[in-house]
Short mmCIF file of the C-alpha atoms (twelve columns), coordinates in Angstrom:
data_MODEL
# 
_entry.id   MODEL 
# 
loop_
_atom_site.group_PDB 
_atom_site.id 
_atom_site.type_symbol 
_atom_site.label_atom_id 
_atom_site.label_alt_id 
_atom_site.label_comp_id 
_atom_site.label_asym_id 
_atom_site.label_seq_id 
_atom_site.Cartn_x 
_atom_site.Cartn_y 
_atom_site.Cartn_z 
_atom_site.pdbx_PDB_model_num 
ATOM 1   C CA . UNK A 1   170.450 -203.482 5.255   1 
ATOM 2   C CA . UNK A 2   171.473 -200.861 3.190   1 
ATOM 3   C CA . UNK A 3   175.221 -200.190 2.801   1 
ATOM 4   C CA . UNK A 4   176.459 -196.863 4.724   1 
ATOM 5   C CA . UNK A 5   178.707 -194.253 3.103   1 
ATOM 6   C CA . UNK A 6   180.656 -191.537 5.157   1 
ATOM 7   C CA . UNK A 7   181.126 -188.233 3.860   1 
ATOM 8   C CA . UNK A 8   183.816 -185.976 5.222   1 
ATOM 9   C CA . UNK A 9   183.562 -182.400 3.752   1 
ATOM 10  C CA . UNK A 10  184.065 -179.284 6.421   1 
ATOM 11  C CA . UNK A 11  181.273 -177.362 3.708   1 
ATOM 12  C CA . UNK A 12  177.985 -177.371 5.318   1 
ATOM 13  C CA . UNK A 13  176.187 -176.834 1.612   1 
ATOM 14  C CA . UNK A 14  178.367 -179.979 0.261   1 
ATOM 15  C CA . UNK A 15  177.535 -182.468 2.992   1 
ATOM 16  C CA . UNK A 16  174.086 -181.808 2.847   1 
ATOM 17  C CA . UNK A 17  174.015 -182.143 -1.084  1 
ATOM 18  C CA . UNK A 18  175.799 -185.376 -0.793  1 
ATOM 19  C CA . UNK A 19  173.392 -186.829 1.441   1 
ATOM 20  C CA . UNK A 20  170.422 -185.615 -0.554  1 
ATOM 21  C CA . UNK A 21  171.701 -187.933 -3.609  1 
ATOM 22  C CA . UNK A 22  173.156 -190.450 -1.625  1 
ATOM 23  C CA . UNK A 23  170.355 -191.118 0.362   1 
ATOM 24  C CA . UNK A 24  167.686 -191.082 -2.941  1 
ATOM 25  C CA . UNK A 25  169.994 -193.633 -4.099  1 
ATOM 26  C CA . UNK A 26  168.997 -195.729 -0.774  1 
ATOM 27  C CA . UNK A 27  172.278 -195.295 0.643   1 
ATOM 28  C CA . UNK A 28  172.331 -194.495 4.389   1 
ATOM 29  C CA . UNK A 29  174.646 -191.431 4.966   1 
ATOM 30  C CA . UNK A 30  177.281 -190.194 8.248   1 
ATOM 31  C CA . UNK A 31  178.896 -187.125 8.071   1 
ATOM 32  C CA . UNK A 32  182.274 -185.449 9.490   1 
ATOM 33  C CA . UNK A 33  183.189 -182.107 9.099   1 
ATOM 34  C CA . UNK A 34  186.867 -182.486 8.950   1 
ATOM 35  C CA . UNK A 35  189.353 -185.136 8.780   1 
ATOM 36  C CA . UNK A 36  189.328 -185.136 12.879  1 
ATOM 37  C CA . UNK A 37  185.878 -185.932 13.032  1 
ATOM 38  C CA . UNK A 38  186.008 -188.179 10.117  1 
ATOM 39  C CA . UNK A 39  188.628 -190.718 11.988  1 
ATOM 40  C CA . UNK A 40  186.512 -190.066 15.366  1 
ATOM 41  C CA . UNK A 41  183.318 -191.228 13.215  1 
ATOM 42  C CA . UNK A 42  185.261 -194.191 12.325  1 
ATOM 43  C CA . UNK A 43  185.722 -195.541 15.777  1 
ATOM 44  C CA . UNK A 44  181.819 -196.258 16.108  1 
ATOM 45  C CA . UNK A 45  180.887 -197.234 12.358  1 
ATOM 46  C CA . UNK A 46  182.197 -198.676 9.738   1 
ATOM 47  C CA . UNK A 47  180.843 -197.523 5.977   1 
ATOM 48  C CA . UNK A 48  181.425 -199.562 2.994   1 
ATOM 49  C CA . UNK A 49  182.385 -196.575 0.846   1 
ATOM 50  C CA . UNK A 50  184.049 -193.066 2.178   1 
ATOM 51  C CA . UNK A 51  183.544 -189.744 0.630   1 
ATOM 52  C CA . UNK A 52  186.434 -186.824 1.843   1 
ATOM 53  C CA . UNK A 53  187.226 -183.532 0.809   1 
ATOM 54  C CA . UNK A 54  190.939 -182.497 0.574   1 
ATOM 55  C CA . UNK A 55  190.811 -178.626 1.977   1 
ATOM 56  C CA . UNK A 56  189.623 -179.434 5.315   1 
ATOM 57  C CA . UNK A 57  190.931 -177.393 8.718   1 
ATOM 58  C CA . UNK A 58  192.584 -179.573 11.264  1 
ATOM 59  C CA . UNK A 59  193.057 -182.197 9.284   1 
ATOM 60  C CA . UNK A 60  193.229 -182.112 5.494   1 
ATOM 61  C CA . UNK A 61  191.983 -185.029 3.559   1 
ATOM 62  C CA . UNK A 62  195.475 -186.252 2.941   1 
ATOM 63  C CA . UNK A 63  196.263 -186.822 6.137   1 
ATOM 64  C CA . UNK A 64  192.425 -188.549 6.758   1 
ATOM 65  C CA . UNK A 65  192.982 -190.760 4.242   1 
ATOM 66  C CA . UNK A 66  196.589 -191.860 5.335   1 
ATOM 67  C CA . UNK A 67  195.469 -192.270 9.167   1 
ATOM 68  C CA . UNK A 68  192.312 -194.389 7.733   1 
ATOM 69  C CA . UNK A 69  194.811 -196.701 5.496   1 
ATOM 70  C CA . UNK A 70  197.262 -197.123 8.540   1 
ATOM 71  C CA . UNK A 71  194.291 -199.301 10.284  1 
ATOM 72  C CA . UNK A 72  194.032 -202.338 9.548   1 
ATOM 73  C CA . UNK A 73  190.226 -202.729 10.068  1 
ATOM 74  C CA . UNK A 74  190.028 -199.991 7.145   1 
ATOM 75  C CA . UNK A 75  192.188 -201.518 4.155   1 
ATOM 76  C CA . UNK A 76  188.932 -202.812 2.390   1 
ATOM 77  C CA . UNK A 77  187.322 -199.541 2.248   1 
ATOM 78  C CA . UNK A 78  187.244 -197.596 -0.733  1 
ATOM 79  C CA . UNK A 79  187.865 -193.817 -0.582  1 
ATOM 80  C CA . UNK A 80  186.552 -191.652 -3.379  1 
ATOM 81  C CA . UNK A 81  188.175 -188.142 -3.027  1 
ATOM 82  C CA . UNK A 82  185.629 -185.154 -3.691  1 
ATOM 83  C CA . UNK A 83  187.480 -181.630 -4.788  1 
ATOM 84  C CA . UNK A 84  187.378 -178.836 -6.725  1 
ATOM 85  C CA . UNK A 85  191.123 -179.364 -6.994  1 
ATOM 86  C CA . UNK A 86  192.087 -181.374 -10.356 1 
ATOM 87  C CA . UNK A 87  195.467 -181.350 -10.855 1 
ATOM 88  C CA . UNK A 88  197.070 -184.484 -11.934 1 
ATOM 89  C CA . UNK A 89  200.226 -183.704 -8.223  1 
ATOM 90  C CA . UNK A 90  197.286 -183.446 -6.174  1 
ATOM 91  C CA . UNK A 91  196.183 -186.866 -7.794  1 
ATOM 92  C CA . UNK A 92  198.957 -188.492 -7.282  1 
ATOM 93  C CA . UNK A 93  198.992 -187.509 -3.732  1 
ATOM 94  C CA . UNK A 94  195.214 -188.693 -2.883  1 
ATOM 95  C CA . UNK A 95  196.545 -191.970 -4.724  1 
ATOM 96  C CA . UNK A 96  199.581 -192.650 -2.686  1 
ATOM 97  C CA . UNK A 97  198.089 -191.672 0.349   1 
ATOM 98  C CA . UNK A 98  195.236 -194.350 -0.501  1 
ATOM 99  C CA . UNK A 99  192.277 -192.800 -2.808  1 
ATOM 100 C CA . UNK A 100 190.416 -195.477 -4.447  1 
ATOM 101 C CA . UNK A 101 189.075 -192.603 -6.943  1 
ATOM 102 C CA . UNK A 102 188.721 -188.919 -7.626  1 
ATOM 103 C CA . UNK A 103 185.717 -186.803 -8.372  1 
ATOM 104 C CA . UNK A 104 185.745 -183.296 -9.377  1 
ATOM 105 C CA . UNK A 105 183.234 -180.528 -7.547  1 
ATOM 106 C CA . UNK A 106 180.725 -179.882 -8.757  1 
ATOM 107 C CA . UNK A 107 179.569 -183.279 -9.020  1 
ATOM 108 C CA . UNK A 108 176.567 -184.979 -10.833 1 
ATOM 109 C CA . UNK A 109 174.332 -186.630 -8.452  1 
ATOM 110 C CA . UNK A 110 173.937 -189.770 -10.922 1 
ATOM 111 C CA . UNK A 111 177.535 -189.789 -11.888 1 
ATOM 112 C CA . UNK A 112 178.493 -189.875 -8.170  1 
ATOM 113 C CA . UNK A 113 176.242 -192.635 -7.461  1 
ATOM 114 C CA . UNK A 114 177.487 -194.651 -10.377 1 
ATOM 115 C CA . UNK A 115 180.783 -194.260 -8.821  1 
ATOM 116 C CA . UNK A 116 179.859 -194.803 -5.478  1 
ATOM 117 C CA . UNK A 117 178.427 -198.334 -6.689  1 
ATOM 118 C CA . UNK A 118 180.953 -199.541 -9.077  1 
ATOM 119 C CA . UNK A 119 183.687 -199.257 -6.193  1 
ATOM 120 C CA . UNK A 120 181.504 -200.645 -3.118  1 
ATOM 121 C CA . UNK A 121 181.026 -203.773 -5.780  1 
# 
């Protein structure tokens, strides 16, 4: 069974780049297109790793990851934040709200899955 990974990005171009490498890593992929969708995902599956965005409409990736840490069922999960932002206030915010880890756009495809394993571990 391989593990599942949801990525929440409201880019069309960056979701479909982030399945291409996660899924040639053997990963099997969900997508959301906004932080909405991403908690609405979340009521059917449950990934072992989640991938979100921080500029999202309707709901940015702060608030995602904050609603995802509130559950209960969710605490376990590791969320790796994906931005072109970099600054060490937005940081801090993605770590308070619950980020496991941060990774700067645009990403390697091997670093990313490096990441994505050494936090699903």
């Amino acid at each position: 069974m391989s593990m599942t990974i949801l990525t929440v990005d409201d880019s069309r171009t960056m979701r479909d780049m982030l399945k291409v490498a996660l899924m040639d890593a053997g990963y099997r992929v969900i997508q959301a297109v906004d932080g909405q969708h991403g908690l609405e995902v979340l009521e059917q599956e449950t990934p072992q790793v989640i991938i979100t965005d921080i500029n999202m409409p309707k709901l940015d990736g702060f608030g995602f990851i904050e609603n995802v840490r509130r559950d209960q069922r969710y605490l376990g999960i590791p969320i790796l934040v994906l931005t072109t932002e970099s600054s060490p206030e937005k940081k801090n915010l993605a770590r308070r709200a619950g980020a496991t880890g941060w990774i700067v756009k645009p990403f390697d495809s091997a670093k990313l899955v490096d990441v994505v394993r050494r936090v699903a571990a």
